[in-house]
HTML snippet that shows the backbone in 3Dmol.js (N, CA, C, O; Angstrom):
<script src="https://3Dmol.org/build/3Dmol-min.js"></script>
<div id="view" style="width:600px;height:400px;position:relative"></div>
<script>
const pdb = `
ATOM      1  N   UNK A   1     -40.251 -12.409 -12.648  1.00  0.00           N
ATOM      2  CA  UNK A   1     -41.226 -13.466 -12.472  1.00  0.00           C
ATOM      3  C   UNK A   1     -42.572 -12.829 -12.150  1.00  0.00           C
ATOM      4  O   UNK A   1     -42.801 -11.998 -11.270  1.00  0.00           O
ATOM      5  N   UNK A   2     -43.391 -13.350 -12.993  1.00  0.00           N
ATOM      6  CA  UNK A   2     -44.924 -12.953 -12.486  1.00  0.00           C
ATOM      7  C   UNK A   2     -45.696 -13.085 -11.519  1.00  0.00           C
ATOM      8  O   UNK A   2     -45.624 -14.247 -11.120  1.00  0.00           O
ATOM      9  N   UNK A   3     -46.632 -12.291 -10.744  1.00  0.00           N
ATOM     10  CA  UNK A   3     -46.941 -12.430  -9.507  1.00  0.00           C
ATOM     11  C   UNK A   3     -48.449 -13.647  -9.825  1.00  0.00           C
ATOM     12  O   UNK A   3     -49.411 -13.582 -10.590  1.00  0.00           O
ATOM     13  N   UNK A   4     -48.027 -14.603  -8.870  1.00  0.00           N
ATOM     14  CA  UNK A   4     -49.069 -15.832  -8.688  1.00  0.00           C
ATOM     15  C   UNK A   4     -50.683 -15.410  -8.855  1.00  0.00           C
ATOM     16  O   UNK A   4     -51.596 -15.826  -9.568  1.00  0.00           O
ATOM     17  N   UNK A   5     -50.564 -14.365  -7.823  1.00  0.00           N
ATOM     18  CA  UNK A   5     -51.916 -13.744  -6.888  1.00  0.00           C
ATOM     19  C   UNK A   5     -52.806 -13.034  -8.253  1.00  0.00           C
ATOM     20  O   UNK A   5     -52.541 -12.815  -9.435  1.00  0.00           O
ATOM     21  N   UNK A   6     -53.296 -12.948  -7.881  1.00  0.00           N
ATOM     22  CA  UNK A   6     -54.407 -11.612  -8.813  1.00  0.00           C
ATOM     23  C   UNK A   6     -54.783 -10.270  -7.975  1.00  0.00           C
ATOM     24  O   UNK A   6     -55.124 -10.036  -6.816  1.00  0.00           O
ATOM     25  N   UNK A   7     -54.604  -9.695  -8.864  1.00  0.00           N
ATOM     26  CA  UNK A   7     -53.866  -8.234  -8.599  1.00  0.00           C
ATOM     27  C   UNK A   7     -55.468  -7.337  -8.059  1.00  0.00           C
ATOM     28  O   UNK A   7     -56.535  -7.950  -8.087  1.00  0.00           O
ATOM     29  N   UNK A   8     -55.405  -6.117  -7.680  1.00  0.00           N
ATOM     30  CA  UNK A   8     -56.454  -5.527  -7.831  1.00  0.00           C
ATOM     31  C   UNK A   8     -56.312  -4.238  -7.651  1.00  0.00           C
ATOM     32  O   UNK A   8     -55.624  -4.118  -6.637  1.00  0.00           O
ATOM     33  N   UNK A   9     -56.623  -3.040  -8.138  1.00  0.00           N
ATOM     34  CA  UNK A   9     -56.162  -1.638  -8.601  1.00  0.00           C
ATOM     35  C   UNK A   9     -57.263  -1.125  -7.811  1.00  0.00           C
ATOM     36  O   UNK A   9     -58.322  -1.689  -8.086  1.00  0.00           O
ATOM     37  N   UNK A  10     -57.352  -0.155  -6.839  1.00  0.00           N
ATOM     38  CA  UNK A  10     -57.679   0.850  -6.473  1.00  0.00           C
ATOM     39  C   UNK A  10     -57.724   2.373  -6.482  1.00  0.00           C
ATOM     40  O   UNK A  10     -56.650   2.974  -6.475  1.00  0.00           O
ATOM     41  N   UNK A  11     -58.602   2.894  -6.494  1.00  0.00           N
ATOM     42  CA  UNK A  11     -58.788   4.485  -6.183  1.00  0.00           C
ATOM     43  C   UNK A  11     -58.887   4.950  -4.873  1.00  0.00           C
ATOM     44  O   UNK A  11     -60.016   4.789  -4.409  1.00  0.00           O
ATOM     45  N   UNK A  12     -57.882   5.603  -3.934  1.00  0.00           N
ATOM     46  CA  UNK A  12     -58.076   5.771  -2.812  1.00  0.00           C
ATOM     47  C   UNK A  12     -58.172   7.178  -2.688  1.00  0.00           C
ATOM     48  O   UNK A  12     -57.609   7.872  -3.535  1.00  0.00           O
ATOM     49  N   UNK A  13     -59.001   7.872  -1.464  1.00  0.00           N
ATOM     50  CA  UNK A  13     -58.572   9.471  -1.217  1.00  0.00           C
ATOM     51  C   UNK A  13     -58.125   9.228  -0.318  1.00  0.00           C
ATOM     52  O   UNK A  13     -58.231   8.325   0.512  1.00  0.00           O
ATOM     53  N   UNK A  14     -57.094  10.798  -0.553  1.00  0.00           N
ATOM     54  CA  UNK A  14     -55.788  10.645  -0.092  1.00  0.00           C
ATOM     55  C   UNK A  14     -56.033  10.615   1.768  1.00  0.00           C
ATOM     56  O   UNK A  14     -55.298   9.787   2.307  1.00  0.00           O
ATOM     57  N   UNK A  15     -56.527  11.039   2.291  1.00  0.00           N
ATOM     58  CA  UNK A  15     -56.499  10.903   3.885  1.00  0.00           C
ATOM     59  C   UNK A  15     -56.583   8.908   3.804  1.00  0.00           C
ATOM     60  O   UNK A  15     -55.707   8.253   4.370  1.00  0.00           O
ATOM     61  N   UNK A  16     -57.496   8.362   3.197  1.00  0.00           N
ATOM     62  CA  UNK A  16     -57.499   6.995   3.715  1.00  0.00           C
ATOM     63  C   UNK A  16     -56.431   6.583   3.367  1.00  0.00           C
ATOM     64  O   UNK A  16     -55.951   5.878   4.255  1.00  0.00           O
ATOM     65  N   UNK A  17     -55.555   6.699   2.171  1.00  0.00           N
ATOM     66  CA  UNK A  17     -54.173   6.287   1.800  1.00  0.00           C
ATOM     67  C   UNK A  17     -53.139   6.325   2.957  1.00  0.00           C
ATOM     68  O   UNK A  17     -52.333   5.499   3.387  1.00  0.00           O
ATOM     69  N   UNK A  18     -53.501   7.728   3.334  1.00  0.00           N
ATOM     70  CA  UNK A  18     -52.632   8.258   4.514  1.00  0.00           C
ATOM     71  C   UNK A  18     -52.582   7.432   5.587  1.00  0.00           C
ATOM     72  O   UNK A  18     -51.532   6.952   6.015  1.00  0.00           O
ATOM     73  N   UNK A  19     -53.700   7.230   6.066  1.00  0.00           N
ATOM     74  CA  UNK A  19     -54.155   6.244   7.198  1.00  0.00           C
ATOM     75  C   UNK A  19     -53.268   4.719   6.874  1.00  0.00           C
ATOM     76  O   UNK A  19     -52.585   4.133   7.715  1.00  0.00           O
ATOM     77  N   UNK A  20     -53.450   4.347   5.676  1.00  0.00           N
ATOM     78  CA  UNK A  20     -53.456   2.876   5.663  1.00  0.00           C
ATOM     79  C   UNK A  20     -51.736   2.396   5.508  1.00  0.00           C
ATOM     80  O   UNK A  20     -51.102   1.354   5.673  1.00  0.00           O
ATOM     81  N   UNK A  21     -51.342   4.196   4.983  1.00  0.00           N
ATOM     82  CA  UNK A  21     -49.157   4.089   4.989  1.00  0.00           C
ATOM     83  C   UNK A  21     -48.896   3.832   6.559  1.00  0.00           C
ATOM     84  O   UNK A  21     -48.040   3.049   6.969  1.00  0.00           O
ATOM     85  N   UNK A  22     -49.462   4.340   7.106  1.00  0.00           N
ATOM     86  CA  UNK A  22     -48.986   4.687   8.720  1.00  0.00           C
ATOM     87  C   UNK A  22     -49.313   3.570   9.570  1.00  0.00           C
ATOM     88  O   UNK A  22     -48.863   3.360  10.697  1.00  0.00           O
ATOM     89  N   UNK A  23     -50.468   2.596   8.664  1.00  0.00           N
ATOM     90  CA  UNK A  23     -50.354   1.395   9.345  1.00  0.00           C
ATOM     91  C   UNK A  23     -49.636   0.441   8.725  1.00  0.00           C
ATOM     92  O   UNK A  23     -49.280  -0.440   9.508  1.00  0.00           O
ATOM     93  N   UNK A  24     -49.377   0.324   7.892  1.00  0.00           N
ATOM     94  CA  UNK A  24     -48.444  -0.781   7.053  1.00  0.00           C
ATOM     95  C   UNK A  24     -47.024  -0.624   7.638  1.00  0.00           C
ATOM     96  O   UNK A  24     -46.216  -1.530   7.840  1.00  0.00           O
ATOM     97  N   UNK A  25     -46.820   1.142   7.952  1.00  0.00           N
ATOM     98  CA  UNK A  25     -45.396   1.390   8.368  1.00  0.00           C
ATOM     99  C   UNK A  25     -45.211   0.623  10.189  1.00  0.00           C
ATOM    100  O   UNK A  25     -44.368  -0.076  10.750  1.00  0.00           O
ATOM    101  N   UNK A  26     -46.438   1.214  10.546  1.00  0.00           N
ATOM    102  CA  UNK A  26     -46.458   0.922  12.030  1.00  0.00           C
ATOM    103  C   UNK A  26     -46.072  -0.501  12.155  1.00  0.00           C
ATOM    104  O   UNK A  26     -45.136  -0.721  12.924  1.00  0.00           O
ATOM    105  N   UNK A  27     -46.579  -1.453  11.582  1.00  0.00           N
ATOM    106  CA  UNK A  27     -46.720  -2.867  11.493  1.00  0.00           C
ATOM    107  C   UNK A  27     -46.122  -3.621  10.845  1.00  0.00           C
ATOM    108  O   UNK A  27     -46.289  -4.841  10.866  1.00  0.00           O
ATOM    109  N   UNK A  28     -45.109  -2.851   9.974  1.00  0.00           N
ATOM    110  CA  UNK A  28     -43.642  -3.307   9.457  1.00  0.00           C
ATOM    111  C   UNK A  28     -43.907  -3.846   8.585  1.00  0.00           C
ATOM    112  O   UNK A  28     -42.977  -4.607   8.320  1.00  0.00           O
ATOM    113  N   UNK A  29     -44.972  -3.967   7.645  1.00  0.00           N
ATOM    114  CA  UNK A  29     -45.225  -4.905   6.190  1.00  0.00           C
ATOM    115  C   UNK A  29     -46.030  -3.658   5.818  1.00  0.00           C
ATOM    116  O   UNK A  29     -46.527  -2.657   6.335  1.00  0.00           O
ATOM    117  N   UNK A  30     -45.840  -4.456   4.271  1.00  0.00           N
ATOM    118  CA  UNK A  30     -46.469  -3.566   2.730  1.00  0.00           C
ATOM    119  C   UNK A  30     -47.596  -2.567   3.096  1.00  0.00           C
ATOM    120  O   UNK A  30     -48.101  -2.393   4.205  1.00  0.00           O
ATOM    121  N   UNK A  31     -47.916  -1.870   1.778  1.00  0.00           N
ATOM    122  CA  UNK A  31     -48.995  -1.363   1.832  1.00  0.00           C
ATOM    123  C   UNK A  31     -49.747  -2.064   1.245  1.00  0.00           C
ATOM    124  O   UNK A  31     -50.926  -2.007   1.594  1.00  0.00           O
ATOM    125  N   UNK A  32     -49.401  -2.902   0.241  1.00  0.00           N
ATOM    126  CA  UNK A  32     -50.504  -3.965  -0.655  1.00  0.00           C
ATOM    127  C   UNK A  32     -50.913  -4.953   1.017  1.00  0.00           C
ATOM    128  O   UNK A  32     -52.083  -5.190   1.314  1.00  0.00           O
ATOM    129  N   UNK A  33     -49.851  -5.357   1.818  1.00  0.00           N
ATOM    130  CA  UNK A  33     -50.255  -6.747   2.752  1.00  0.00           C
ATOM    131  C   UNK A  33     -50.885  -5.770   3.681  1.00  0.00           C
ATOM    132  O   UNK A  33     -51.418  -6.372   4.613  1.00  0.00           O
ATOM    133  N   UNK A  34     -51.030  -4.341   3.770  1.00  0.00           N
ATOM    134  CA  UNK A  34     -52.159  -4.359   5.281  1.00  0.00           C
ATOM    135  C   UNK A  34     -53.660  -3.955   4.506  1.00  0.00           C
ATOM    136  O   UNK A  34     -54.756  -4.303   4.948  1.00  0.00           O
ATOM    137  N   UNK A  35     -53.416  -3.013   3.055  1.00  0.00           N
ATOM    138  CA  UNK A  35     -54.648  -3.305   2.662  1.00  0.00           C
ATOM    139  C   UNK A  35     -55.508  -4.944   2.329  1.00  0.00           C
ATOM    140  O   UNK A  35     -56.733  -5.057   2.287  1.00  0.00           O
ATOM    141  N   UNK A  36     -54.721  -5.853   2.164  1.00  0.00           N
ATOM    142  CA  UNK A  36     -55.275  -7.006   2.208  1.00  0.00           C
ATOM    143  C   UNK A  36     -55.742  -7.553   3.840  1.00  0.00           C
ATOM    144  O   UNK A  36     -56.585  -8.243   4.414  1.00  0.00           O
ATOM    145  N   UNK A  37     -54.943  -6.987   4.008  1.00  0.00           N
ATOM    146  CA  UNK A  37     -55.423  -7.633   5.621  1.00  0.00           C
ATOM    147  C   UNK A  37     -57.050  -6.962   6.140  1.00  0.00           C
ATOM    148  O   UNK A  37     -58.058  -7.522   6.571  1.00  0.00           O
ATOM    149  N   UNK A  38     -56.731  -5.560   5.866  1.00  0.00           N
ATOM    150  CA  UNK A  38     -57.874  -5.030   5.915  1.00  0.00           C
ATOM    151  C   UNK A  38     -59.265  -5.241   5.749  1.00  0.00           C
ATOM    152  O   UNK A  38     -60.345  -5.234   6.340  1.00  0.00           O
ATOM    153  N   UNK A  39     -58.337  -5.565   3.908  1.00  0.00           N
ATOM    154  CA  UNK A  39     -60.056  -6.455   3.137  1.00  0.00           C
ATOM    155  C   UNK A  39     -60.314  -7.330   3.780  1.00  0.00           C
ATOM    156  O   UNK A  39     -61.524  -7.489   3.622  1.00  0.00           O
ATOM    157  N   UNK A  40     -59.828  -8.301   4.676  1.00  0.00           N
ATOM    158  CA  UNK A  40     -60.092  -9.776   5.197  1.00  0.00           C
ATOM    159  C   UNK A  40     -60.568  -9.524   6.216  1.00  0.00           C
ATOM    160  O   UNK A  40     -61.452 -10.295   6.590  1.00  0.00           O
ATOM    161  N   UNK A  41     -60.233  -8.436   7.052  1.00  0.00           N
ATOM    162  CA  UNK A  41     -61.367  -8.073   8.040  1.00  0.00           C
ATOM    163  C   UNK A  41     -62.580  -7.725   7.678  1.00  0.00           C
ATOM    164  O   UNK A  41     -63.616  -8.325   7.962  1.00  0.00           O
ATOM    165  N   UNK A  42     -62.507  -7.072   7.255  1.00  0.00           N
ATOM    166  CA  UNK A  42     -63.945  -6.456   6.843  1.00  0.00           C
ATOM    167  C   UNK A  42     -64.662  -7.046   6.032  1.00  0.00           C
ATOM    168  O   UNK A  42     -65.825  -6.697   5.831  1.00  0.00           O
ATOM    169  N   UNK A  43     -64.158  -7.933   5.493  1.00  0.00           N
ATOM    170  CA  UNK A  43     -65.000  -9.356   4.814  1.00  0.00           C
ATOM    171  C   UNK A  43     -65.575 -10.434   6.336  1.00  0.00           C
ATOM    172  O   UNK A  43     -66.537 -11.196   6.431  1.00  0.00           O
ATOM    173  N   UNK A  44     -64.635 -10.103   7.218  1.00  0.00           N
ATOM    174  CA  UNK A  44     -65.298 -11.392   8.524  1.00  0.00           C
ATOM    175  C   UNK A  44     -65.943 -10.341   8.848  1.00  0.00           C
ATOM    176  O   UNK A  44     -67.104 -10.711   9.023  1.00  0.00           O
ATOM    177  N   UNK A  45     -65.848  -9.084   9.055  1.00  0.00           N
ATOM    178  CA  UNK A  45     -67.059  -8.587   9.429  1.00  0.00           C
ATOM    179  C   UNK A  45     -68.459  -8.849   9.564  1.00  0.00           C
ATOM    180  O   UNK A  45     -69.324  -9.060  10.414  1.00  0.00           O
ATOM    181  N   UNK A  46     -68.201  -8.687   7.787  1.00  0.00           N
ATOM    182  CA  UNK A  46     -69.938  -8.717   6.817  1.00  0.00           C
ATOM    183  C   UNK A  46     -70.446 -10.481   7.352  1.00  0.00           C
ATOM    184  O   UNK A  46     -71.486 -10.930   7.833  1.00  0.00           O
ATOM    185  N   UNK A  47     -69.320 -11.006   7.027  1.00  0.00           N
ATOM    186  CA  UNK A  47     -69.832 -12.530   7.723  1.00  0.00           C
ATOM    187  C   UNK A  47     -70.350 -12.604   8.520  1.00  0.00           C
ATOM    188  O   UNK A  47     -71.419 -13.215   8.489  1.00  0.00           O
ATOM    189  N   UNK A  48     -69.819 -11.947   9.828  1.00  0.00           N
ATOM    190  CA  UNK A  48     -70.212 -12.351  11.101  1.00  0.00           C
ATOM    191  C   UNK A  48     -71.863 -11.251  11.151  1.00  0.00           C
ATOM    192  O   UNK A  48     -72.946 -11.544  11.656  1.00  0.00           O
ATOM    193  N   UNK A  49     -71.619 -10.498  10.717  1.00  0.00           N
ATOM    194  CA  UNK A  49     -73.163  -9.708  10.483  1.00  0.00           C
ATOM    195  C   UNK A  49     -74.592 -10.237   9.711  1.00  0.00           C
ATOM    196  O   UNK A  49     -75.787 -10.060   9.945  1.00  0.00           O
ATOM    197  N   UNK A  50     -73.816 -10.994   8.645  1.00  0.00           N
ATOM    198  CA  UNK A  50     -75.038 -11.976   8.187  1.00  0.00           C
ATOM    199  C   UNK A  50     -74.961 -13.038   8.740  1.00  0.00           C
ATOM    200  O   UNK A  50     -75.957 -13.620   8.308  1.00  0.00           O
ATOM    201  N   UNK A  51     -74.462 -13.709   9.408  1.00  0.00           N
ATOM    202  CA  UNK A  51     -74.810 -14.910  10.265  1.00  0.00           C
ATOM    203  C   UNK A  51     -75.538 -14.624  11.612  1.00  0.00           C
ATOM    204  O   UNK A  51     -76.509 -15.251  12.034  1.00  0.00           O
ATOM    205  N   UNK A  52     -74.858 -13.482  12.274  1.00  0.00           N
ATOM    206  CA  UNK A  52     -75.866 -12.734  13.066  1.00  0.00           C
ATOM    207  C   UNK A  52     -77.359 -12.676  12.722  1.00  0.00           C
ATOM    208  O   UNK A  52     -78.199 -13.356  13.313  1.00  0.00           O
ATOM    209  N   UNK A  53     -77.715 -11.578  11.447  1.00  0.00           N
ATOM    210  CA  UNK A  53     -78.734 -12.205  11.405  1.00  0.00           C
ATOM    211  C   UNK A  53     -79.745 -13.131  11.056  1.00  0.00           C
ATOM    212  O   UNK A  53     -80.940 -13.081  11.347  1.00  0.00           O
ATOM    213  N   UNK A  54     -79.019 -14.140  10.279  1.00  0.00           N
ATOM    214  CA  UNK A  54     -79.537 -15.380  10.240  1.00  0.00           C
ATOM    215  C   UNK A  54     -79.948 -16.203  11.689  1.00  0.00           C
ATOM    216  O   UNK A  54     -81.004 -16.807  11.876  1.00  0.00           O
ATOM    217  N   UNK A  55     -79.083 -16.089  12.430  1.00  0.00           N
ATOM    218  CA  UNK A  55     -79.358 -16.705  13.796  1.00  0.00           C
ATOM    219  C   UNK A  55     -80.597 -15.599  14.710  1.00  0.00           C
ATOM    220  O   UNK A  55     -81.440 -15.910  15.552  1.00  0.00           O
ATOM    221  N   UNK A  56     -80.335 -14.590  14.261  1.00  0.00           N
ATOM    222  CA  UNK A  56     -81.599 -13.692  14.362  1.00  0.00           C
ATOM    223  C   UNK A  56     -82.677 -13.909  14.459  1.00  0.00           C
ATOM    224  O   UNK A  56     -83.417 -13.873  15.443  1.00  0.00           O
ATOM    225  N   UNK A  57     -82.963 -14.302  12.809  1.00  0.00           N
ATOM    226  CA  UNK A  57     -84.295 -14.698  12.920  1.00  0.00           C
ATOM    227  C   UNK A  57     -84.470 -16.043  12.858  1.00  0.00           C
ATOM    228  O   UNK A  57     -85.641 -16.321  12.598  1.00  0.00           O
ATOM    229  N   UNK A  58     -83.894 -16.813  12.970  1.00  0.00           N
ATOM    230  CA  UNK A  58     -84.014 -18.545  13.806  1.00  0.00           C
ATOM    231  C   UNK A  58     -84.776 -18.148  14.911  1.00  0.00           C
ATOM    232  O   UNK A  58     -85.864 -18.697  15.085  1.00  0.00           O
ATOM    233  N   UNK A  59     -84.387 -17.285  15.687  1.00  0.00           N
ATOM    234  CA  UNK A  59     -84.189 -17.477  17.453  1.00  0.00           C
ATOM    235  C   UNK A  59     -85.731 -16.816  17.716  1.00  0.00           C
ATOM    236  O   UNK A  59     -86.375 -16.938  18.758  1.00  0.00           O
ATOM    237  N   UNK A  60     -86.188 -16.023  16.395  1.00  0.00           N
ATOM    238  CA  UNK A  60     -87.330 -15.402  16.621  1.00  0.00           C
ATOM    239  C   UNK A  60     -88.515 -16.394  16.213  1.00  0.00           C
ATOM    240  O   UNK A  60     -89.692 -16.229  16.534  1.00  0.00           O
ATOM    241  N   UNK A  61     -87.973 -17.527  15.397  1.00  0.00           N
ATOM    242  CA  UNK A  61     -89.537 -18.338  14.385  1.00  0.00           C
ATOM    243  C   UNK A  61     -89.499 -19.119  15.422  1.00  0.00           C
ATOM    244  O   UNK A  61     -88.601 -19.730  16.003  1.00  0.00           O
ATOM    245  N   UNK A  62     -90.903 -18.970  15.596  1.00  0.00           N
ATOM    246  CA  UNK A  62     -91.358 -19.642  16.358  1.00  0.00           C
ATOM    247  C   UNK A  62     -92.049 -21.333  16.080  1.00  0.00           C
ATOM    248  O   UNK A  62     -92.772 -21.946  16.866  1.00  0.00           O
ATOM    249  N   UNK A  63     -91.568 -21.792  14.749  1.00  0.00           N
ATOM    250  CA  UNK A  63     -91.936 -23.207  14.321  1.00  0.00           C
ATOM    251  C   UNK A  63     -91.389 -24.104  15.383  1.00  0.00           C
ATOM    252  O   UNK A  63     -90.473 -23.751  16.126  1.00  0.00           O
ATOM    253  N   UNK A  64     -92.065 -25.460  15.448  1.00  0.00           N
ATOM    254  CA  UNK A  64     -91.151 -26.533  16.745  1.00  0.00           C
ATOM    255  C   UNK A  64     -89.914 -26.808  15.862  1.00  0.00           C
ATOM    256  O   UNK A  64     -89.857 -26.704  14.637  1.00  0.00           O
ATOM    257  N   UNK A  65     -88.990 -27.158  16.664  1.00  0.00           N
ATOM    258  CA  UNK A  65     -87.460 -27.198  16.537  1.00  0.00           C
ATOM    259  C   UNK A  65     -87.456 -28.695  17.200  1.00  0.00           C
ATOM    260  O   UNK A  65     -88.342 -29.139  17.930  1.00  0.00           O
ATOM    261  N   UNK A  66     -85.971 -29.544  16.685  1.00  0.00           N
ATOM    262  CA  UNK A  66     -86.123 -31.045  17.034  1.00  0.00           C
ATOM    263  C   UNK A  66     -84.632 -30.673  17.792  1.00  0.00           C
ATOM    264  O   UNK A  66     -84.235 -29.516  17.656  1.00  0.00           O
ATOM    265  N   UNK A  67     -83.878 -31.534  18.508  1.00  0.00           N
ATOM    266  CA  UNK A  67     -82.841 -31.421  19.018  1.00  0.00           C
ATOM    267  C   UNK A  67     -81.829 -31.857  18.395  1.00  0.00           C
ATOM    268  O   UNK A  67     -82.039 -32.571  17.414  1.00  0.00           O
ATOM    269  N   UNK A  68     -80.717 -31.611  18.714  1.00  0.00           N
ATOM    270  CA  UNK A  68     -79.153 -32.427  17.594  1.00  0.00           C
ATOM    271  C   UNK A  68     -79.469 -34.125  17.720  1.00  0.00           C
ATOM    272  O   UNK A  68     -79.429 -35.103  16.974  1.00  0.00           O
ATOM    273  N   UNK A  69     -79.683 -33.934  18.631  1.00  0.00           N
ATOM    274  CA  UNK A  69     -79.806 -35.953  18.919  1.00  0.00           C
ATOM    275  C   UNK A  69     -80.918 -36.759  17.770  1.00  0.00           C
ATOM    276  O   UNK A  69     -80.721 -37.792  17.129  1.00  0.00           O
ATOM    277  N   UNK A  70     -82.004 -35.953  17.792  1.00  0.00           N
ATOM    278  CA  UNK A  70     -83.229 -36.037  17.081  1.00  0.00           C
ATOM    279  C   UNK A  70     -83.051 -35.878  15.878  1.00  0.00           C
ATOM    280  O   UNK A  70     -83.676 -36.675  15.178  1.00  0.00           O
ATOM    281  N   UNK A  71     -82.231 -34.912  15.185  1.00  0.00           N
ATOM    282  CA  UNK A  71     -82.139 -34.756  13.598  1.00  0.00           C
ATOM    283  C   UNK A  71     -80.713 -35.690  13.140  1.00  0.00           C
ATOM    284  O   UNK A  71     -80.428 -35.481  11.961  1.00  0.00           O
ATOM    285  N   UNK A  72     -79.948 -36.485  13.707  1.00  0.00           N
ATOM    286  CA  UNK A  72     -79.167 -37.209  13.305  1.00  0.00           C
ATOM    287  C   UNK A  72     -79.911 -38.232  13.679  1.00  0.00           C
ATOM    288  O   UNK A  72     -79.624 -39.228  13.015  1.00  0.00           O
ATOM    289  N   UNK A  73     -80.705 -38.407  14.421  1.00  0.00           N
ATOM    290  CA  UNK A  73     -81.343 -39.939  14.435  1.00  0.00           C
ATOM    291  C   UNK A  73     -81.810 -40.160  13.121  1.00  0.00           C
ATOM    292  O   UNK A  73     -81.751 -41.221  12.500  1.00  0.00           O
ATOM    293  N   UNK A  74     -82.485 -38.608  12.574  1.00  0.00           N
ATOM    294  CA  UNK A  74     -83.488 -38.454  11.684  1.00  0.00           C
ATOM    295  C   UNK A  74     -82.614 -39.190  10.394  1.00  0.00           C
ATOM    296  O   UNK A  74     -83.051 -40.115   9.709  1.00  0.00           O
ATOM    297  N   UNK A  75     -81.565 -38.683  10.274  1.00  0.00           N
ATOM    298  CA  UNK A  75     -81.060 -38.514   9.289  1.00  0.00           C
ATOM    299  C   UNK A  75     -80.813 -40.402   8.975  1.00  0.00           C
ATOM    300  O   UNK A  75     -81.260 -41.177   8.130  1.00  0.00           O
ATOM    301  N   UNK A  76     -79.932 -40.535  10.079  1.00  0.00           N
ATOM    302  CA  UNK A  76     -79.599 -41.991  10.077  1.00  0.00           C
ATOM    303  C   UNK A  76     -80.414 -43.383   9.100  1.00  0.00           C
ATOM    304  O   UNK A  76     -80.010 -44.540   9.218  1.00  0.00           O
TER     305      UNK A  76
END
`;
const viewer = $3Dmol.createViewer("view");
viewer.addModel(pdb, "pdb");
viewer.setStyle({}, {cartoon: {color: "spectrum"}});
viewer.zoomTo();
viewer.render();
</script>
């Protein structure tokens, strides 16, 4: 039976390979499920780094700002 998912082929050097057997082993699942897990971290990473600085530079513009109460009134 064919796999549902969509696949994705990598080139690894060999020390990071190494690294990533010893955690899949440590943690009792695949090497495909901890490199995925991996990717999913390091995807919330990048998230949480661009939302960082999006809220960044919010916190720096200095334009007037309305309150939550005020922009759903608005909206209403």
């Amino acid at each position: 039976m064919p796999a549902t998912n969509p696949r994705l082929n990598m080139v690894l050097e060999k020390p990071l390979y190494q690294i990533i057997v010893k955690m899949a082993r440590k943690g009792g699942v695949s090497i495909s499920a901890k490199a995925r897990d991996l990717l999913l971290q390091a995807i919330e990473l990048e998230e949480d780094a661009m939302f960082t600085s999006i809220v960044s530079s919010r916190l720096t513009d200095k334009r007037a700002s309305i309150s939550h109460e005020a922009m759903w009134a608005h909206l209403k």
